[in-house]
ZAMARGU-4260 file (C-alpha; in steps of 0.2 Angstrom, whole numbers, plus 5000, padded with zeros to 4 digits):
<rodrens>
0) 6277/5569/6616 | 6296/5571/6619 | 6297/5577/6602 | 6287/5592/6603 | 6295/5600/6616
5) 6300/5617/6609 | 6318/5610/6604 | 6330/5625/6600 | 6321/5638/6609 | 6335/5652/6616
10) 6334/5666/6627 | 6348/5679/6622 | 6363/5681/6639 | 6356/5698/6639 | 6338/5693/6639
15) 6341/5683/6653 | 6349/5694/6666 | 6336/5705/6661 | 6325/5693/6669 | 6333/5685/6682
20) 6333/5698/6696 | 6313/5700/6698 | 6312/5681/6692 | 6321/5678/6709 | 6311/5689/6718
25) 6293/5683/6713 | 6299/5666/6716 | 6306/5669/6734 | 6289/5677/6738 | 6279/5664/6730
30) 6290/5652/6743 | 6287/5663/6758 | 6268/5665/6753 | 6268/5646/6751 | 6276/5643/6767
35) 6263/5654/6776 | 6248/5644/6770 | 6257/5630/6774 | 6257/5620/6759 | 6268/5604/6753
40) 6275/5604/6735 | 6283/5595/6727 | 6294/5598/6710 | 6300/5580/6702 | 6313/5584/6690
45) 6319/5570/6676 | 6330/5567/6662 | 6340/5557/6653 | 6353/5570/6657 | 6360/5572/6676
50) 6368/5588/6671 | 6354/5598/6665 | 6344/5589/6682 | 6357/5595/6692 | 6358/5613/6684
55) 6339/5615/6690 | 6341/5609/6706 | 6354/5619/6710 | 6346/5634/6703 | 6330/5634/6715
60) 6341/5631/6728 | 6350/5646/6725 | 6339/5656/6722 | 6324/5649/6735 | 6328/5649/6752
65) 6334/5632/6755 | 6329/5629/6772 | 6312/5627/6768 | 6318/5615/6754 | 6324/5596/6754
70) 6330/5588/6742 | 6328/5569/6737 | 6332/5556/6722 | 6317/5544/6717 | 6317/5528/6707
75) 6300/5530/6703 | 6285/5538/6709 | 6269/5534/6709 | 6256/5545/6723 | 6252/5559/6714
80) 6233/5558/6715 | 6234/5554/6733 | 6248/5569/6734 | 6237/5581/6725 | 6221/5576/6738
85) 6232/5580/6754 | 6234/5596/6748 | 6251/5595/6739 | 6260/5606/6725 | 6266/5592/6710
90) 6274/5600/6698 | 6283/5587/6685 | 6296/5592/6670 | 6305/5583/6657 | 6321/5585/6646
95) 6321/5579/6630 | 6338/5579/6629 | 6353/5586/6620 | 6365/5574/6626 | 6372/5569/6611
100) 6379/5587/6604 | 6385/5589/6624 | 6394/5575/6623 | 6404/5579/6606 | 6408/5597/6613
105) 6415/5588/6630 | 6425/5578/6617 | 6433/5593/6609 | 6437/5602/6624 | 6453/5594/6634
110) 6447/5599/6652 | 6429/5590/6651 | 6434/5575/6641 | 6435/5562/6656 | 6419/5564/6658
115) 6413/5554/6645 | 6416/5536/6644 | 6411/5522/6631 | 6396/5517/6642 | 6389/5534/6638
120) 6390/5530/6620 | 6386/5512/6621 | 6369/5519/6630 | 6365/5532/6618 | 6364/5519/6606
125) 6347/5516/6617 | 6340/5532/6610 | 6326/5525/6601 | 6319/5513/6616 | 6324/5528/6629
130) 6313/5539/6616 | 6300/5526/6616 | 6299/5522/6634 | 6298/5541/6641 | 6283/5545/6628
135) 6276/5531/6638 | 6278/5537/6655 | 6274/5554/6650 | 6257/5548/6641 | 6254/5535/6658
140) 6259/5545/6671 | 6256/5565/6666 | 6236/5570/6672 | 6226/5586/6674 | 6231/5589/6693
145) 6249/5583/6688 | 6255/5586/6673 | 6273/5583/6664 | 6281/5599/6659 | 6292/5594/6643
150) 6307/5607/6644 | 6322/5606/6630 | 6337/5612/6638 | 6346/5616/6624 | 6349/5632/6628
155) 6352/5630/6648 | 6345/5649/6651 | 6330/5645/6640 | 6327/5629/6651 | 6330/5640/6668
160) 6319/5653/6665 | 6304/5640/6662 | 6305/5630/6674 | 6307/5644/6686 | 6292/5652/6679
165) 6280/5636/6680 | 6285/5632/6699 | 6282/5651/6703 | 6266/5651/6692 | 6260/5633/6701
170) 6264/5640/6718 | 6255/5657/6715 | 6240/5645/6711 | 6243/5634/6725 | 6241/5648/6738
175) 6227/5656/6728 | 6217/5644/6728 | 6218/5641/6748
</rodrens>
């Protein structure tokens, strides 16, 4: 399943900012609609990759307004059914990530060098079981009523702009459906 995510995909700077001003604002309305029908969602974003984790975090809460959102670190989640019957938004994405390529840049470029140490490499070297054992959560754990989303963030404006879509797309269907 991780491997056919659409690894490579790219949306041009240009493209992007293109995009970004009304992706901001049918996303804020999406939230403001949501918050009137008074619906719970919930976004569960993973990845082998904090970074690219992070990046979309961030981004919906700049561009959301953050005081309808909280934000919280699971181990491991399990609910989701029960989530889904009580009326709740679960919307689940996945990086199959680039870590490897974004660690040899860090390593040519003298200001992000610290940020690598020889844990990260000795746990790349777990690729292959890493690999192995997020196919496996993906095939246990994605359903119909919750259902992994398998993002490459390759190209980190790519990445944005489809996550941002899905959870503007899943909370326009949320509310319509009230």
């Amino acid at each position: 399943m991780f491997e056919t995510a659409e690894v490579g995909s790219q949306i041009p700077k240009e493209e992007y900012e293109a995009q970004v001003p009304q992706s901001r604002v049918d996303l804020i309305n999406a939230q403001y609609d949501l918050r009137n029908a008074d619906f719970p969602t919930l976004v569960l974003i993973a990845g082998d990759d904090r970074q690219g984790c992070n990046d979309i975090v961030n981004l919906l809460h700049d561009w959301m307004d953050a005081r309808y959102l909280d934000t919280h670190v699971f181990g491991s989640f399990t609910d989701e059914e029960q989530l889904v019957e009580h009326g709740m938004l679960v919307l689940k994405f996945c990086d199959p990530s680039s870590q490897l390529r974004r660690f040899k840049e860090r390593e040519k470029t003298p200001y992000k060098k610290y940020k690598i140490t020889g844990d990260d490499y000795r746990n790349r070297e777990q690729w292959d079981a890493y690999v192995t054992a997020v196919n496996e959560m993906v095939a246990r754990t994605s359903t119909e009523i919750a259902p992994w989303r398998i993002v490459a963030a390759d190209d980190k404006r790519w990445a944005r702009v489809e996550v941002l879509k899905a959870v503007c797309q899943g909370l326009k269907r949320l509310v319509k459906s009230a």
